[in-house]
Structures are given as C-alpha cells and as structure tokens.
C-alpha positions as CSV (number, residue, x, y, z in Angstrom):
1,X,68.3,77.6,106.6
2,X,71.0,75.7,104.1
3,X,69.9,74.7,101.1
4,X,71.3,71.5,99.4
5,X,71.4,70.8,95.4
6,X,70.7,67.2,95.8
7,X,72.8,65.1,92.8
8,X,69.8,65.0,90.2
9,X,69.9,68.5,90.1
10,X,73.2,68.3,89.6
11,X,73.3,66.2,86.7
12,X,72.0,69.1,83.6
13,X,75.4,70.9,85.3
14,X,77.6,68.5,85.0
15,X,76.8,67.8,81.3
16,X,76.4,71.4,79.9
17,X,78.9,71.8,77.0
18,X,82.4,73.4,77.9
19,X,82.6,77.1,75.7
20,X,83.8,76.4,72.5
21,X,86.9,78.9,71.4
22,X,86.0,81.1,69.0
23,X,87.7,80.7,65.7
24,X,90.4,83.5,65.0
25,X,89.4,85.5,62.0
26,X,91.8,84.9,59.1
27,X,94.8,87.6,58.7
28,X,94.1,89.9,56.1
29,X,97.6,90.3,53.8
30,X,97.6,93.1,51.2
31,X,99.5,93.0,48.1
32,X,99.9,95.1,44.9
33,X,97.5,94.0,42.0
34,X,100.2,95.0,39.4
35,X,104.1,94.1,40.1
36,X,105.0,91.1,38.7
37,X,107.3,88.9,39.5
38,X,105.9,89.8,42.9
39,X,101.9,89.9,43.0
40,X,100.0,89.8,39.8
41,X,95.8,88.8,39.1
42,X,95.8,85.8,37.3
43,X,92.9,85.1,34.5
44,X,90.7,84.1,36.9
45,X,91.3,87.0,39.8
46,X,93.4,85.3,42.1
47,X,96.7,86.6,43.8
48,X,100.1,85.4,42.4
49,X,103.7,86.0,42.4
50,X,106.8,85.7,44.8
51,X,105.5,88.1,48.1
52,X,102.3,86.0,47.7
53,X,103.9,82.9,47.9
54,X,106.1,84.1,51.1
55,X,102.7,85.0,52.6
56,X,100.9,81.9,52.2
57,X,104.2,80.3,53.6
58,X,104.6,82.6,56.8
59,X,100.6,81.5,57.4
60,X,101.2,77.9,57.1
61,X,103.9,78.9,59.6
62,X,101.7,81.0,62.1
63,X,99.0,78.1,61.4
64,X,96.3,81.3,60.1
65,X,94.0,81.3,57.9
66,X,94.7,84.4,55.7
67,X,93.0,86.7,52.8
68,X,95.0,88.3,50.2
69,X,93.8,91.8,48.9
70,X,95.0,93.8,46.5
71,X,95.5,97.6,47.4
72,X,97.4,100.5,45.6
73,X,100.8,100.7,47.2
74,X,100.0,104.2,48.5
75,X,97.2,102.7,50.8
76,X,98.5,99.6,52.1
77,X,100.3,101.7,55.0
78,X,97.8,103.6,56.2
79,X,95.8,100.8,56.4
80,X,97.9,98.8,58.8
81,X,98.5,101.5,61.1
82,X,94.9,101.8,61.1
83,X,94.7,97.9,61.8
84,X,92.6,97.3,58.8
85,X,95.1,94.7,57.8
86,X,97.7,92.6,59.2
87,X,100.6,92.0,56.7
88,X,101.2,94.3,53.7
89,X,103.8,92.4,51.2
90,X,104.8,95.0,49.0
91,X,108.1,95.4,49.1
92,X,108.6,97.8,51.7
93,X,111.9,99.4,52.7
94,X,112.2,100.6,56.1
95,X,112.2,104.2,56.1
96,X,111.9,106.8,59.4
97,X,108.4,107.8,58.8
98,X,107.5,104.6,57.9
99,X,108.4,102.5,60.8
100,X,106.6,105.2,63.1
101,X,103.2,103.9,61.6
102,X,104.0,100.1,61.2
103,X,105.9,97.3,62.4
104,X,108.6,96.4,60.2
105,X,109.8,92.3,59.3
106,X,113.4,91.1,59.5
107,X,114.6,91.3,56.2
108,X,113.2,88.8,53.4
109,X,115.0,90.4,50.3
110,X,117.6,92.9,49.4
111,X,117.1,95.7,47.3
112,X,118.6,98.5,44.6
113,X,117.4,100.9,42.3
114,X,118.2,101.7,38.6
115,X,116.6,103.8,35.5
116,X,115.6,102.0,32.7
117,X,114.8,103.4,29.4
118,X,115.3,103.0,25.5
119,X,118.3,101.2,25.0
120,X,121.5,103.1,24.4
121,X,119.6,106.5,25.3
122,X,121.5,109.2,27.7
123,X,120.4,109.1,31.2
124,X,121.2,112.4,31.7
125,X,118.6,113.2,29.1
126,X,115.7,110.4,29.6
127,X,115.6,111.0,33.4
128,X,114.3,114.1,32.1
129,X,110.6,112.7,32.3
130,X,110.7,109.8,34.9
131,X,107.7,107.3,35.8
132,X,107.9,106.6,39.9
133,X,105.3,104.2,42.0
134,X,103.5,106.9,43.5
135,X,105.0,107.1,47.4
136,X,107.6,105.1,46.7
137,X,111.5,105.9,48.1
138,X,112.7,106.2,45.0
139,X,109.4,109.3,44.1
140,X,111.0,110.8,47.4
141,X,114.7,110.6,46.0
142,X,114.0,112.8,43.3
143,X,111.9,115.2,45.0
144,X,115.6,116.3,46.6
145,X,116.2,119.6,45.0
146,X,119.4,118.2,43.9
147,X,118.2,115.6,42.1
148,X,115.3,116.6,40.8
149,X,115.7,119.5,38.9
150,X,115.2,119.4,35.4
151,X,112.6,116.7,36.4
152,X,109.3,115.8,35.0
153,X,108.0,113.2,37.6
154,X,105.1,111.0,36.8
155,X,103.6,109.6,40.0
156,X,101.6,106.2,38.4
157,X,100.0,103.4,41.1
158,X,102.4,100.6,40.4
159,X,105.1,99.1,39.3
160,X,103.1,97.6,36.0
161,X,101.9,101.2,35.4
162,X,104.8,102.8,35.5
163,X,106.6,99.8,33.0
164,X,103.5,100.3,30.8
165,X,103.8,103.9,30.3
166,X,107.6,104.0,29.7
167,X,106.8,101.0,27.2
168,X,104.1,103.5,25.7
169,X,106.4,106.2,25.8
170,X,104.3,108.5,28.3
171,X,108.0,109.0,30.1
172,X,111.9,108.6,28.8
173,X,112.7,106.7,32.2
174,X,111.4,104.7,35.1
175,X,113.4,104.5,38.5
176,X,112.5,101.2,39.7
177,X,113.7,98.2,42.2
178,X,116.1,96.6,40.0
179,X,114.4,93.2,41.4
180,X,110.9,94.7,39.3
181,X,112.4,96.2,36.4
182,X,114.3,93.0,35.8
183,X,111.7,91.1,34.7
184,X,110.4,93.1,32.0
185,X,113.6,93.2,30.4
186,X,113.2,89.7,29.8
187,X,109.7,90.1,28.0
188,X,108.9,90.7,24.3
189,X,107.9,93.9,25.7
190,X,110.8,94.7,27.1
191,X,113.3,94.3,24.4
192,X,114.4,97.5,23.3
193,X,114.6,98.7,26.7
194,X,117.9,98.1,29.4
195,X,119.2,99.5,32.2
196,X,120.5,103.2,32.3
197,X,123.5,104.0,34.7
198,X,124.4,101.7,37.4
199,X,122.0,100.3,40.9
200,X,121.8,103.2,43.2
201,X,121.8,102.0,46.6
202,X,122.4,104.9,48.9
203,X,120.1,107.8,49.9
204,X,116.9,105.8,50.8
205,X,117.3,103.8,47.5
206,X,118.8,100.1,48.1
207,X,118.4,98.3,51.4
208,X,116.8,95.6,53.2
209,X,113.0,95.2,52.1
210,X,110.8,94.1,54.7
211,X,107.1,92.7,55.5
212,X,104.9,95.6,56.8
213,X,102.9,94.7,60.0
214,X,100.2,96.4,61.6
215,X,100.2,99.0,64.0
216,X,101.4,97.6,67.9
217,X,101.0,94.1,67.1
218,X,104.2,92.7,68.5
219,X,103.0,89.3,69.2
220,X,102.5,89.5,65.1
221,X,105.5,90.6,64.3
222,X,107.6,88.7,66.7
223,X,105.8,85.8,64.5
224,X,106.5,86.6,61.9
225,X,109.7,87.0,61.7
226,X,110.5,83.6,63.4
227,X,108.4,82.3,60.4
228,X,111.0,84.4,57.6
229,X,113.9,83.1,59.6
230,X,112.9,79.8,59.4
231,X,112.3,79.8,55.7
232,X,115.5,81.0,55.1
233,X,117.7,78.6,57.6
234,X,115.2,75.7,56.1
235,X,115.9,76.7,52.1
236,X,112.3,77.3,51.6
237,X,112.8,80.9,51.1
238,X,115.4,80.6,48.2
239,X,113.3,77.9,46.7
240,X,110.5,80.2,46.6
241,X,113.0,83.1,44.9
242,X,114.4,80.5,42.6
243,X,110.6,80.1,41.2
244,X,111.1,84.0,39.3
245,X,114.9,85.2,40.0
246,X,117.7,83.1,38.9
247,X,120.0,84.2,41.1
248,X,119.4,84.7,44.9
249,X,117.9,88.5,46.1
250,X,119.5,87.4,49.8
C-alpha cells in the first residue's frame, strides 16, 4: 500500500534550517618571543615586529583568523611537522633536513651571516667563544670540524639571548643573521660592539629565508605564497621592511 506525505506534513520540512558551515578555526602562527626587529613581547604581552607584521598581512590575505605564539626557535619545527601549528615566522632558511619535515614559503627576505663582537677585537681570537641560536644554520656551520676547532660554542634560545650574553660578556662573539645583529648595533647597548670579518653567505649561511608551513598542507602553502607574492608585486612587503630596515632585505 503507498503511502503519501500530504503537504501539511510537509511544511516543518520545508522550513528546517539549512546546516550552518562550521567556522574554520584560526591558524596558529609561531614566532620567536625574543628577536627584535622581527618578533618581540611588547609591555603588555602582545606579539610585535617585522615577521609579525608579514603574518597578519598573509591572513588578511588568506581571509583567516590567526593566533600568534611564541615558541623557542628549536620547537617551532617540530611542531609543524607534527601539525600543531600552521605557519612558523622565524626566519627559516631552507635547509635538506628541514624541508623533509615542513613546507617551505617562496622567499620573503634574503639573508647573510657575520660575527660581531667588541669593536676593533681579532676575529680570529673572539670566535674563540661564540654565542649561536641553539639549532640554528649558522650552530651547524661551526660544528664542521674545520671550522670549529678551537671553538667554545654557546647554544642560547634566541637571537636576544645570544646579543645579551655577548653584551654581558658570557662569549667574545655571536654569529648571527646580519638582518638581527643589525639592529643592536644601532642601540645604546650596542655601541662598542661592530661587525667582525665580512657577511658569510655560503655553506648553509646566507640564502633565501622562507615561511615554515606545516607538514603536507599544500593547499596552505600554495596560499601562501600567492599572498608573499602579492605583497611584494603590490609594495606592501617593502613598506612593511621599510617600518625597521632602511634599506630593502629583497
């Protein structure tokens, strides 16, 4: 025997509410706490500095909400190819081992390396004892035999740690990213201190640095880049740069 819905019935069907998408969760973005110009905690706990400002911008872009934590540089990798996170603005250069754990960015800013110390000292003897970001490239340059020996390495968590213990004295020399050790050169702080030798851009050392991305995301990454390339094409990027560099880092 048929059955038939007759149209009263039908009428609570007809006007139950349609699914409602559910809202995507913001991006989580990691930064370092301590590497100014780049990411810094202001007075009140909030995120600053140039890769912060690139972030926002790329969300705005990929129209995402998104959370900025601070990590230690050493975790921010592992935790994307876990997929804790999503982006991981810490100035990344794209190494072998690296780029088997996480997507890597086009590139958003070009990099170099240098020793700074007192000025006027002898790199030859102020390299001696050197302050590194703990699993950094340039911590793996002068674990090289070659390079190394003689060497004193101090491992510290960031780029602020390892400028506060050379200004301390608790090394002779850091080997830095030009791009971070410039600013503290300009400080009160950082008179008495310059740069020792010339940039060192081979070996691992100078390159393109990119935006980290999480583990097999490609739809991520494929946005994200888009969103760097438009900055750049658009000005917005070197408007953004021109906020703590006075030249451009392109």
């Amino acid at each position: 025997m048929k059955r038939f819905l007759y149209p009263a019935l039908l009428l609570p069907l007809l006007f139950l509410p349609a699914p409602v998408p559910a809202e995507e969760p913001p991006l989580l973005v990691l930064v370092t706490p301590r590497s100014l110009p780049f990411s810094s905690l202001d007075e009140e706990g909030r995120v600053q500095g140039f890769n912060v400002d690139v972030g926002q911008a790329i969300c705005r872009e990929l129209k995402r909400a998104c959370r900025f934590e601070t990590r230690r540089f050493p975790e921010i990798i592992p935790e994307l190819a876990e997929g804790r996170a999503a982006l991981g603005l810490a100035n990344f250069l794209k190494t072998p081992e690296r780029a088997r754990l996480v997507g890597f960015s086009v590139p958003y800013w070009r990099s170099s390396s240098i020793f700074v110390g007192r000025a006027g000292a002898s790199l030859e003897e102020a390299r001696r004892r050197t302050c590194v970001i703990a699993g950094s490239v340039q911590q793996a340059w002068l674990t090289v035999p070659e390079r190394g020996h003689g060497v004193e390495l101090i491992p510290l968590d960031s780029n602020q740690a390892v400028l506060d213990t050379l200004q301390r004295g608790g090394c002779s020399a850091a080997l830095l990213p030009l791009m971070q050790a410039f600013p503290f050169l300009q400080t009160e702080v950082g008179k008495g201190f310059g740069f020792l030798g010339t940039p060192i851009a081979e070996d691992g050392l100078g390159g393109s640095v990119h935006i980290a991305v999480r583990q097999g995301d490609k739809a991520l990454l494929e946005a994200v880049d888009r969103a760097i390339l438009r900055m750049i094409a658009s000005g917005e990027h070197e408007a953004l740069a021109r906020r703590y560099f006075p030249f451009s880092i392109l």
